[in-house]
N, C-alpha and C positions, 0 to 999 in steps of 0.2 A: 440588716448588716450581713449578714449568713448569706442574702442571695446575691450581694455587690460581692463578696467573698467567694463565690462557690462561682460567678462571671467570672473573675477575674483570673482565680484559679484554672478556668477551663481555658481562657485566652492561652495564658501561658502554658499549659498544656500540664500542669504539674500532676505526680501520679495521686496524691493524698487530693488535691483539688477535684479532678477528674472523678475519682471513687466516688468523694462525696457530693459532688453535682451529681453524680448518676444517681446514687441512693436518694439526692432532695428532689431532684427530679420525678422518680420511680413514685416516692413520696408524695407528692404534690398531684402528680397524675391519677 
């Protein structure tokens, strides 16, 4: 759910989406 969330967030470009894509991303990596 988090990661269709933190897609979808980054599509739309939103600033709290983006942070936390970066962070699950950084995370994941």
């Amino acid at each position: 759910m988090d990661f269709s969330y933190d897609e979808i967030s980054e599509v739309c470009g939103i600033d709290t989406g983006l942070v936390k894509s970066r962070l699950y991303s950084a995370r994941q990596n």
